[in-house]
C-alpha positions as CSV (number, residue, x, y, z in Angstrom):
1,X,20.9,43.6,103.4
2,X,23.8,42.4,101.6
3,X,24.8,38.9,100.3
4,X,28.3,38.5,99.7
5,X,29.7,36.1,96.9
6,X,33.6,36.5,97.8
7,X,35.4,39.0,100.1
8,X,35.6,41.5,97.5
9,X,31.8,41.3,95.9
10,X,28.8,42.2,97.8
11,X,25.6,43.0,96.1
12,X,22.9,44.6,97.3
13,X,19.2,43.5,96.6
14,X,18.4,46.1,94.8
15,X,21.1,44.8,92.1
16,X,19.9,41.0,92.1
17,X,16.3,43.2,91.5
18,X,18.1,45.1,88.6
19,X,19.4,42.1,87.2
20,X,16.1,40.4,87.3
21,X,14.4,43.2,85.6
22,X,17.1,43.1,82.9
23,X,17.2,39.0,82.1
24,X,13.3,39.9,81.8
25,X,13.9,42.6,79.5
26,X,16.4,40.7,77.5
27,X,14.2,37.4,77.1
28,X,11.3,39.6,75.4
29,X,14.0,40.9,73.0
30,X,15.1,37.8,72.5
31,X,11.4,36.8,71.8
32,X,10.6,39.5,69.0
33,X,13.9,39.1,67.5
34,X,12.6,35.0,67.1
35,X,9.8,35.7,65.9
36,X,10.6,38.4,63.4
37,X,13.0,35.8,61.7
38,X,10.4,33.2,61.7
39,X,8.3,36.0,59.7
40,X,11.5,36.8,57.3
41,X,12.3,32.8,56.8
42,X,8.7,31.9,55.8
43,X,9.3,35.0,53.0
44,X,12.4,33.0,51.9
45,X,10.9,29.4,52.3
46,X,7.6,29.9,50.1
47,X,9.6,31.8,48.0
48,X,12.6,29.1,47.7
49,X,10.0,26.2,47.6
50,X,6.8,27.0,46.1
51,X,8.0,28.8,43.1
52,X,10.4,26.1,41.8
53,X,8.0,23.4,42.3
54,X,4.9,25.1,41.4
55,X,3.3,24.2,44.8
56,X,0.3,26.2,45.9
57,X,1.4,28.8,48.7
58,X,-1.7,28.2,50.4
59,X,-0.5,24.8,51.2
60,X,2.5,26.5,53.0
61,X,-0.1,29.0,54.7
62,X,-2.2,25.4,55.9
63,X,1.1,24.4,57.2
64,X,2.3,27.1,59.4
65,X,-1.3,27.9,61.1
66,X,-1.3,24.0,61.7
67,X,2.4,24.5,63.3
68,X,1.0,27.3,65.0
69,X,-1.7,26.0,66.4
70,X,0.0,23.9,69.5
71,X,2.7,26.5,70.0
72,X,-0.4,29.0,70.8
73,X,-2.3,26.4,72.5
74,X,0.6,25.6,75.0
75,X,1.7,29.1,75.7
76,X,-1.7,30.1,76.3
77,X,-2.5,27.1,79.0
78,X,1.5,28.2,80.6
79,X,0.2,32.0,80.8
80,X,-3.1,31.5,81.4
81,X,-3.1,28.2,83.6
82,X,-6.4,26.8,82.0
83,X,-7.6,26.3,78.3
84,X,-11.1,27.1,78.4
85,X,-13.7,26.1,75.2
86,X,-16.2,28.3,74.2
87,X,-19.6,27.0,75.1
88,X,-22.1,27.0,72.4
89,X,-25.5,27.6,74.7
């Protein structure tokens, strides 16, 4: 089956499957590449911040687990579809 955009395109849907697979593919990279400069800019924050004014590093550590904390909470109730507590019996 093909679906034709103008009278000199046509693609098949095996491309529009290809494509797919490679937006996929490029949001993961885009993913890592986020993350691995969130890692790199906390380096250069604690390091910019917490050394001039002799603040306690462990204050920035507090502060990006209690960032990370809803971030994590939302993506795991948009992956997993429920957020389900530990029960304690």
């Amino acid at each position: 089956m093909r679906v034709s955009l103008r009278a000199t395109q046509s693609f098949s849907l095996h491309d529009v499957a290809l494509f797919f697979k490679m937006a996929a593919q490029l949001r993961v990279w885009c993913a890592l590449v986020t993350a691995q400069l969130g890692f790199g800019a906390y380096g250069v924050i604690v390091t910019k911040f917490a050394k001039d004014s002799n603040a306690d590093p462990l204050v920035f550590c507090l502060l990006r687990d209690t960032g990370a904390f809803p971030v994590m909470l939302l993506t795991a109730f948009l992956v997993e579809g429920k957020v389900s507590m530990p029960s304690l019996r």
